[in-house]
C-alpha positions as CSV (number, residue, x, y, z in Angstrom):
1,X,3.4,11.2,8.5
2,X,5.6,11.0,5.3
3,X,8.4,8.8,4.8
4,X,10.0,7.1,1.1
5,X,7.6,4.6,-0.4
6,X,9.6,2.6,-2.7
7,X,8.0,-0.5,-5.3
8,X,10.0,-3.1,-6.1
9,X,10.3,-5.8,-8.7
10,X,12.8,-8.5,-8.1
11,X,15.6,-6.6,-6.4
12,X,14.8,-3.9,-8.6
13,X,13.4,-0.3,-7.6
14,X,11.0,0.7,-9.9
15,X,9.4,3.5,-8.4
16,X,10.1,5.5,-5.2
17,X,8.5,9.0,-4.1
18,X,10.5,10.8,-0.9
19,X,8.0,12.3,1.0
20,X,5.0,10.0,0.6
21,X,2.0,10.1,3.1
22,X,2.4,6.4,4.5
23,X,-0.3,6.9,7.4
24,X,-2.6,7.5,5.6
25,X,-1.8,5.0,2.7
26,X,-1.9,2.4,5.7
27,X,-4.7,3.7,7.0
28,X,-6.8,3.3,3.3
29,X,-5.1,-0.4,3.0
30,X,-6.7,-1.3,6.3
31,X,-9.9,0.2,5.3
32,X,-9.4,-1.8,2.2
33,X,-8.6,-5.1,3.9
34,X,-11.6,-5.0,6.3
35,X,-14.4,-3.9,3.5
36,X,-17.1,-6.2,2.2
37,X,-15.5,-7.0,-0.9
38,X,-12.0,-7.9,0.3
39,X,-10.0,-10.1,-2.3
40,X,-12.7,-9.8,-4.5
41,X,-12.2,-5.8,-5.9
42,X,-8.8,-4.1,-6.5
43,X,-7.6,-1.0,-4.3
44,X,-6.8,2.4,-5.5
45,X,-5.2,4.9,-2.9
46,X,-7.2,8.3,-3.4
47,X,-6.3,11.0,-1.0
48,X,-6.0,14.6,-0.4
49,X,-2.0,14.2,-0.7
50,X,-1.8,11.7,-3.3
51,X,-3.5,12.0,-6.6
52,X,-5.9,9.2,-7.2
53,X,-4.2,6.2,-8.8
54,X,-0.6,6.4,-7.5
55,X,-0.9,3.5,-5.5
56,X,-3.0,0.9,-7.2
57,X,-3.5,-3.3,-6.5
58,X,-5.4,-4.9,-9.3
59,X,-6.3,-9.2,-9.3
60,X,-6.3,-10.7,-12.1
61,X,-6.4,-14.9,-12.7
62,X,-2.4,-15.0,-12.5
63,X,-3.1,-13.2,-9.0
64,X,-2.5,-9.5,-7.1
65,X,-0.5,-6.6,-8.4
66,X,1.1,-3.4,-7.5
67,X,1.3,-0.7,-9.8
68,X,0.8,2.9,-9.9
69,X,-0.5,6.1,-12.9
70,X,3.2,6.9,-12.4
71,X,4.0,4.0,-14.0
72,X,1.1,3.2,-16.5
73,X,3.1,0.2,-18.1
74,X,4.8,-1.5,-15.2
75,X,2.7,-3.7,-12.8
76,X,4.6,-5.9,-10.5
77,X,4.2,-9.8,-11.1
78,X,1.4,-11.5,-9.3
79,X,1.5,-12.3,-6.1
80,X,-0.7,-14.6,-4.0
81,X,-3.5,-12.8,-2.0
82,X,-2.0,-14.4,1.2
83,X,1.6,-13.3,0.1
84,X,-0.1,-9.7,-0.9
85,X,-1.8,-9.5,2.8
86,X,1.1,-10.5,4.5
87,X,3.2,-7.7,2.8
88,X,0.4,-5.1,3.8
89,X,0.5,-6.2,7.4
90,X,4.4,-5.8,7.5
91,X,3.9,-2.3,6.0
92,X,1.6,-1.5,8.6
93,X,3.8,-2.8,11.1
94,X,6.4,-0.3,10.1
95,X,4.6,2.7,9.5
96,X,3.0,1.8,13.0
97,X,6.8,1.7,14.8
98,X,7.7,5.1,13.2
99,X,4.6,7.0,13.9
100,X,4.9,5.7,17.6
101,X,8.8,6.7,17.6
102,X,7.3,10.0,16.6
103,X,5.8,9.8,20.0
104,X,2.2,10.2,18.3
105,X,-0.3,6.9,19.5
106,X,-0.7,4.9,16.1
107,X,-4.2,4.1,17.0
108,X,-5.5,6.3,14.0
109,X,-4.7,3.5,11.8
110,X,-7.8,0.5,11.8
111,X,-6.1,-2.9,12.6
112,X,-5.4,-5.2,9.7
């Protein structure tokens, strides 16, 4: 499923691809959220559609952010790990409702 995948930075867009594969970037986040090292190691979508690095989450003592190799220069500001889950499990939540309005069972995707 593809759909536009927008970041943004205080009411800003910064970056935005149209036809990005957000079932399977919810599907890595779970994977992300569920693994061993969870809040402790950043994330970095790598898939078959996306080249590795155009979605990335990095901590640092200040806290989480977004970024992406689009955008080498621009991270978002950091963000509280509760305040970066909570934004992961409302994307989730969406791509969820469209892939089920699709009429395809979301079940695919690992529960965060």
């Amino acid at each position: 499923m593809e759909a536009e995948l927008s970041v943004w930075e205080e009411a800003r867009m910064v970056w935005s691809e149209m036809a990005f594969p957000v079932a399977e970037l919810a599907y890595h986040l779970a994977l992300w959220l569920q693994g061993p090292a969870v809040g402790q190691e950043g994330f970095e979508l790598d898939s078959m559609q996306a080249g590795a690095g155009l979605i990335r989450i990095e901590g640092s003592d200040e806290g989480w952010r977004i970024g992406s190799n689009l955008t080498p220069a621009f991270w978002t500001s950091p963000v509280a790990w509760d305040v970066l889950v909570a934004e992961i499990k409302q994307f989730d939540r969406s791509v969820r409702e469209g892939v089920a309005a699709m009429g395809i069972e979301p079940s695919f995707i690992p529960e965060v």
